[in-house]
TORKOLSE-464421 format. One record per residue (C-alpha): x, y, z. Coordinates in pm, 1 decimal, m for minus. Layout:
N
PT        px        py        pz
PT         X         Y         Z
...
! end
This chain:
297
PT        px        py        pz
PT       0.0       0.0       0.0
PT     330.1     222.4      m2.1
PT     222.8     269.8    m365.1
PT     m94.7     504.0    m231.8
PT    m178.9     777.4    m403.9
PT    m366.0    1038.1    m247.5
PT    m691.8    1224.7    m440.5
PT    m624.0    1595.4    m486.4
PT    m323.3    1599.7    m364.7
PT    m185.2    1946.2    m569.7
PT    m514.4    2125.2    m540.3
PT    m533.8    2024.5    m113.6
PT    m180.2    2136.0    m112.6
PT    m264.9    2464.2    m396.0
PT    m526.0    2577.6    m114.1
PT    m347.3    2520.8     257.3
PT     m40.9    2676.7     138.0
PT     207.3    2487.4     380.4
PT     518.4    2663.2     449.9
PT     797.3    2600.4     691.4
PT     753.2    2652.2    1060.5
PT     365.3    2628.6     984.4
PT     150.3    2347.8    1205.6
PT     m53.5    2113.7    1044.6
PT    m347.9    1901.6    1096.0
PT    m450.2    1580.0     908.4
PT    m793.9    1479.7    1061.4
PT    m816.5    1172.7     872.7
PT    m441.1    1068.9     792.5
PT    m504.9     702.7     671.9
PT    m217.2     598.8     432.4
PT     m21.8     942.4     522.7
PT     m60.5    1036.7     157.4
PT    m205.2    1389.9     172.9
PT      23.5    1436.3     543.3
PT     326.3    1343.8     303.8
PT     264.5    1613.3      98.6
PT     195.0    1880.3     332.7
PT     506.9    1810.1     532.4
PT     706.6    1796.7     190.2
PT     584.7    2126.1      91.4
PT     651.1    2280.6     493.8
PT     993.6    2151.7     506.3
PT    1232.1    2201.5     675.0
PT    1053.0    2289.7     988.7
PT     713.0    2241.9     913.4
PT     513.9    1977.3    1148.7
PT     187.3    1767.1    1128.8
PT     m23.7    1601.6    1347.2
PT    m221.5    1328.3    1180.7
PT    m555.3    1121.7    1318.7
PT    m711.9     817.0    1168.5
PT    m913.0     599.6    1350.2
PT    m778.2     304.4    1193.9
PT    m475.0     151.4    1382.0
PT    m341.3     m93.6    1079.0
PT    m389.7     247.6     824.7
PT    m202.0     445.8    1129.9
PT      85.0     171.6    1143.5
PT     132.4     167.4     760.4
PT     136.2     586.4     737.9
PT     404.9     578.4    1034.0
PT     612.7     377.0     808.5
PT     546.1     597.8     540.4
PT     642.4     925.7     718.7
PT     861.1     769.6     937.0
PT    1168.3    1029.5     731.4
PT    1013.7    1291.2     886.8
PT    1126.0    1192.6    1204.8
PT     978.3    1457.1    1455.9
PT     801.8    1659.5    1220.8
PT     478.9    1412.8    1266.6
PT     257.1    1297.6    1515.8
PT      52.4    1054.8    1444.8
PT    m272.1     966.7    1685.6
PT    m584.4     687.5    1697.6
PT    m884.4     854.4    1727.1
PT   m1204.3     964.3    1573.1
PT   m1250.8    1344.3    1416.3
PT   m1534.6    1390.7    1631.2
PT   m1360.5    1392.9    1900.1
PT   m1083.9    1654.4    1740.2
PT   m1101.4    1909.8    2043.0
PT   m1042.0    1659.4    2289.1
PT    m742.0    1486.7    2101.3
PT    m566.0    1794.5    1997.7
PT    m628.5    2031.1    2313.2
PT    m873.5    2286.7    2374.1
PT    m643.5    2601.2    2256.1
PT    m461.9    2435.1    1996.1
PT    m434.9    2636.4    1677.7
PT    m334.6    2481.8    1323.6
PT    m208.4    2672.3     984.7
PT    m412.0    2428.2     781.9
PT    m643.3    2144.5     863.7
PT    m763.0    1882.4     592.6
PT   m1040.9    1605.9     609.3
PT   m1022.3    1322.8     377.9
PT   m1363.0    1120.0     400.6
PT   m1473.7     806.1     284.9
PT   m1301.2     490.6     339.8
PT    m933.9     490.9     256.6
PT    m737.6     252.4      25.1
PT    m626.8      50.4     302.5
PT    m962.2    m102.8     392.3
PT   m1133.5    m100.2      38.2
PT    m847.1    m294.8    m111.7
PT    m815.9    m526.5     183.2
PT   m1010.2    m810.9     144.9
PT   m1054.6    m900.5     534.4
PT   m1177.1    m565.8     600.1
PT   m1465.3    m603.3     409.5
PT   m1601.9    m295.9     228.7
PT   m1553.6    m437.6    m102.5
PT   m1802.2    m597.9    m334.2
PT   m1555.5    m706.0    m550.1
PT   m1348.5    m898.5    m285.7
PT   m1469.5   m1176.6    m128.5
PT   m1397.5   m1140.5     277.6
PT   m1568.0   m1164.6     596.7
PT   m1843.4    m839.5     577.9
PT   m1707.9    m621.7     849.9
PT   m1673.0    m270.9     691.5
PT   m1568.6    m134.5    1090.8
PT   m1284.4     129.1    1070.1
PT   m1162.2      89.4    1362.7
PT   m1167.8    m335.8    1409.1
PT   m1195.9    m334.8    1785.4
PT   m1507.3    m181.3    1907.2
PT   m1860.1    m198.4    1740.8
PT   m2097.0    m406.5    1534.7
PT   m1985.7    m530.8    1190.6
PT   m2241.8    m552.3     892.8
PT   m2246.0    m883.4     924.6
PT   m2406.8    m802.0    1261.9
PT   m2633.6    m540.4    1126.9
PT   m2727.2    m712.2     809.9
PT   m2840.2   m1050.2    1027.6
PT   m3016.4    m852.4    1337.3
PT   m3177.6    m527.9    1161.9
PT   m3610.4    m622.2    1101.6
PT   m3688.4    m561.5     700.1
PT   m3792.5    m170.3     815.1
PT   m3508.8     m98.2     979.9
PT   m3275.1    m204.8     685.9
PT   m3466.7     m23.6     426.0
PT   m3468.6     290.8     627.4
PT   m3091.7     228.7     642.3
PT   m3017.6     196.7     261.4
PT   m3248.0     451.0     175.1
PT   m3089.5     706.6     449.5
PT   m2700.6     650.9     424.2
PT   m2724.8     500.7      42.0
PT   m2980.7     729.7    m104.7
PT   m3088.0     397.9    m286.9
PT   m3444.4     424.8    m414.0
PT   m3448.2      43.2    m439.0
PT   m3411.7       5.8     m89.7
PT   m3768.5    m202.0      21.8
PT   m3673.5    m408.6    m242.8
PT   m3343.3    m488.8    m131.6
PT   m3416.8    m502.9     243.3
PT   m3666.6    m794.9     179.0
PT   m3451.9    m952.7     m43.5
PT   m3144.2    m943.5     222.8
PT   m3405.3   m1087.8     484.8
PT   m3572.2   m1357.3     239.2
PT   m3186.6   m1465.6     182.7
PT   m3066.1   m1491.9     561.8
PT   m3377.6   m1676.1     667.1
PT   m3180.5   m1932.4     453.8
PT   m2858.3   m1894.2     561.3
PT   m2643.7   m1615.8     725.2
PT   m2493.8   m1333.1     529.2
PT   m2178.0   m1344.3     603.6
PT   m1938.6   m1245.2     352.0
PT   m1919.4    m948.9      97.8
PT   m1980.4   m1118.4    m239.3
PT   m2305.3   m1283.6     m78.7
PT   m2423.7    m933.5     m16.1
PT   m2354.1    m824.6    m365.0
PT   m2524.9   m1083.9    m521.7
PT   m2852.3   m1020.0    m328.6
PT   m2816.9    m692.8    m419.2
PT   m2742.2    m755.6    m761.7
PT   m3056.2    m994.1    m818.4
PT   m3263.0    m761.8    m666.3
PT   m3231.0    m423.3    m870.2
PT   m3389.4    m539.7   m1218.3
PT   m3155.2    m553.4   m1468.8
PT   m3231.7    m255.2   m1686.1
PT   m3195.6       3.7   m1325.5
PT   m2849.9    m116.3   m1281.6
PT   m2647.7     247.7   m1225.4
PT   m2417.1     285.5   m1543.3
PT   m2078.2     353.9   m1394.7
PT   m2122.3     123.8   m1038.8
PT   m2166.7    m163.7    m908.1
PT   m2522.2    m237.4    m831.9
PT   m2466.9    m290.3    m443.3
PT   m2246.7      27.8    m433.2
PT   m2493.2     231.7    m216.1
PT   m2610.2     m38.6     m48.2
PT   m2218.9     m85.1      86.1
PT   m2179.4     251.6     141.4
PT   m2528.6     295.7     344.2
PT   m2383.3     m25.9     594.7
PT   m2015.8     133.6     594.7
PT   m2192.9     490.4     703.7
PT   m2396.3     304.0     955.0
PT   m2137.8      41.1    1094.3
PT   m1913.0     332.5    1134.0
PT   m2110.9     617.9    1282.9
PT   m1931.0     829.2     975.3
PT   m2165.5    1112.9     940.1
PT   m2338.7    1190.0    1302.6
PT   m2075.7    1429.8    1420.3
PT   m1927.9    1551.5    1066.2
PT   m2029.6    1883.4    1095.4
PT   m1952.2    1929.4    1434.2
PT   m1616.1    1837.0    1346.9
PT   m1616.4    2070.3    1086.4
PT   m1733.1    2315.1    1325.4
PT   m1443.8    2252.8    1569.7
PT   m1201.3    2216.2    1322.8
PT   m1250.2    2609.5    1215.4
PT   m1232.8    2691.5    1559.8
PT    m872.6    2534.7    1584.0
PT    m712.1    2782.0    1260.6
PT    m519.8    3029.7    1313.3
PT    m623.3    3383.4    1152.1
PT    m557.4    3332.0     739.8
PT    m522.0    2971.6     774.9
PT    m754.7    2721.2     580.2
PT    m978.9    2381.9     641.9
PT    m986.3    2205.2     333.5
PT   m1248.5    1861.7     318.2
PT   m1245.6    1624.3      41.8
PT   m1587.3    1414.9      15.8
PT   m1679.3    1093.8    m215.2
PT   m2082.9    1098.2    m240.6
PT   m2349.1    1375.1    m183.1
PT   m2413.5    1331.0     184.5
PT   m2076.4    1394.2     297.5
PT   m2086.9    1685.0      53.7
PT   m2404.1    1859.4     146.0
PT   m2262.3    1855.1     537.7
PT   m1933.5    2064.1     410.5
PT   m2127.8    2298.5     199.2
PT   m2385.5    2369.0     463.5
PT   m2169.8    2363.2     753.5
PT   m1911.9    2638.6     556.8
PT   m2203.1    2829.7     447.7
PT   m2293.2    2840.8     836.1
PT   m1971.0    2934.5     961.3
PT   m1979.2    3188.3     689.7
PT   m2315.4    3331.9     812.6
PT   m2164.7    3383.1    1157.8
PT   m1856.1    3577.8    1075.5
PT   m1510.6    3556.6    1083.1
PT   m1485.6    3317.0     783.2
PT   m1428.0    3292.4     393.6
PT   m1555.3    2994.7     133.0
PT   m1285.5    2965.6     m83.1
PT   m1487.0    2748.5    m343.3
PT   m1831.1    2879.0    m420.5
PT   m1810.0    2547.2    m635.5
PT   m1639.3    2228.1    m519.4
PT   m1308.7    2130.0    m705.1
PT   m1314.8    1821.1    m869.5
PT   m1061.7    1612.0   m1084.8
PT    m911.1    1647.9   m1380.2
PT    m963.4    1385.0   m1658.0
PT    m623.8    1266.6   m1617.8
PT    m629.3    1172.6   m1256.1
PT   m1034.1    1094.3   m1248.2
PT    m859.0     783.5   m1542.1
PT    m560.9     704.3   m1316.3
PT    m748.7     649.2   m1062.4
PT   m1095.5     573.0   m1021.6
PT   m1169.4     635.9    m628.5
PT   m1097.4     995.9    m730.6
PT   m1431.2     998.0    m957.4
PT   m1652.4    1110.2    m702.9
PT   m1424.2    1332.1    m515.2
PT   m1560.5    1732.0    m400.1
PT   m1276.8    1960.2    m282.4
PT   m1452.0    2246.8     m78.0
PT   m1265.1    2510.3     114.1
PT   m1288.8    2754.4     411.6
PT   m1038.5    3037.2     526.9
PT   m1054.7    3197.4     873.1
PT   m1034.1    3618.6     807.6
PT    m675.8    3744.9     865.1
PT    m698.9    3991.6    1194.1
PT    m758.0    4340.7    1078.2
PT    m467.7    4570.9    1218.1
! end
């Protein structure tokens, strides 16, 4: 996973400006590709904190910036609980969220977020504490599960599905990611499959969003996050799908509202062809951008 290649990396970097001496936080660090860059671009004396929740994507970033010797922290620990991690006064140059699930666990079969890798279905970020979707997928009634896809997956063949999942466990457990798929699969007729996706696509993301708690205390974290910049300094957050999105735009067009900050990006920056080809995780991706006001003299 050394080969990781993080999703707009040169317009993240464009925006927060880092410069030596400058203090950096990466609130989602997971492979340490977008923390490489930022301490790359603040050397020599530039320094980073970085949090993931993930303690095998935190191990494999450490290794990864381990050149940077103590220019980087690196913690475990949820963005939701930023303030309490980083310290109440704590002020930061530039802050950047990269959401979603990372590399590590969609290309890791074990993890199980993949329908296109057969493994245990899991989908937790952090492997140590909480349900799996395995657990969710057996205990959830038919309501409950439809509710769920429809919510976190924005699926609008979500009945359909739930009653298909429970028709299929009353037979035997679903337990694995490709039996989940192919539920899915059979369920959506053929001529609604999405063009560009895998028909279980939001059906996976709606159980990783739920397994993992992902988008309760986003904005919040947003929130706190612009009260941790220093005057001029920048929050940039990178989303993969429209809820994630619609939480950054309204939560920077609150901040806004209330004073004391800038929206750098009335629209969100995308891609370029060339990377959106090289790599397809970066499809999807919405830069959006907030500045705190420089102190007036």
């Amino acid at each position: 996973m050394t080969d990781h290649v993080p999703v707009l990396v040169a317009e993240a970097i464009a925006i927060l400006r880092p410069r030596p001496g400058g203090f950096y936080l990466d609130a989602t660090v997971g492979l340490g590709g977008h923390a490489e860059a930022i301490l790359r671009a603040s050397e020599p004396t530039g320094t980073l904190l970085g949090i993931d929740r993930d303690a095998e994507a935190l191990a494999l970033a450490r290794q990864r910036l381990a050149a940077c010797g103590q220019r980087v922290i690196l913690l475990q620990g949820r963005y939701e609980d930023l303030t309490d991690l980083v310290g109440a006064g704590r002020q930061f140059d530039g802050i950047l969220f990269d959401l979603g699930a990372s590399s590590l666990q969609l290309e890791t079969a074990v993890r199980g977020f993949s329908f296109g890798r057969e493994g245990p279905l899991d989908m937790r970020m952090d492997r140590s504490v909480g349900d799996t979707a395995t657990d969710l997928v057996g205990r959830l009634s038919e309501r409950e599960l439809a509710d769920l896809i429809f919510r976190w997956g924005e699926e609008r063949w979500s009945r359909r599905i739930a009653q298909a999942i429970v028709e299929a466990r009353r037979r035997s457990p679903i337990r694995t990611t490709t039996a989940l798929a192919e539920v899915v699969a059979r369920t959506i007729p053929r001529a609604a499959w999405p063009r560009h996706i895998h028909p279980a696509t939001r059906t996976f993301q709606a159980l990783r969003i739920a397994v993992n708690d992902e988008l309760t205390g986003l904005g919040r974290a947003l929130e706190e996050a612009a009260g941790h910049l220093r005057p001029g300094a920048r929050v940039t957050a990178i989303s993969f799908h429209s809820l994630e999105d619609r939480i950054v735009k309204q939560t920077w067009r609150r901040l806004e509202a209330a004073g004391g900050m800038r929206i750098l990006t009335k629209r969100p920056i995308t891609p370029g062809e060339a990377e959106a080809a090289a790599n397809p995780r970066a499809r999807s991706a919405k830069l959006r951008a907030l500045e705190r006001l420089p102190e007036v003299a």
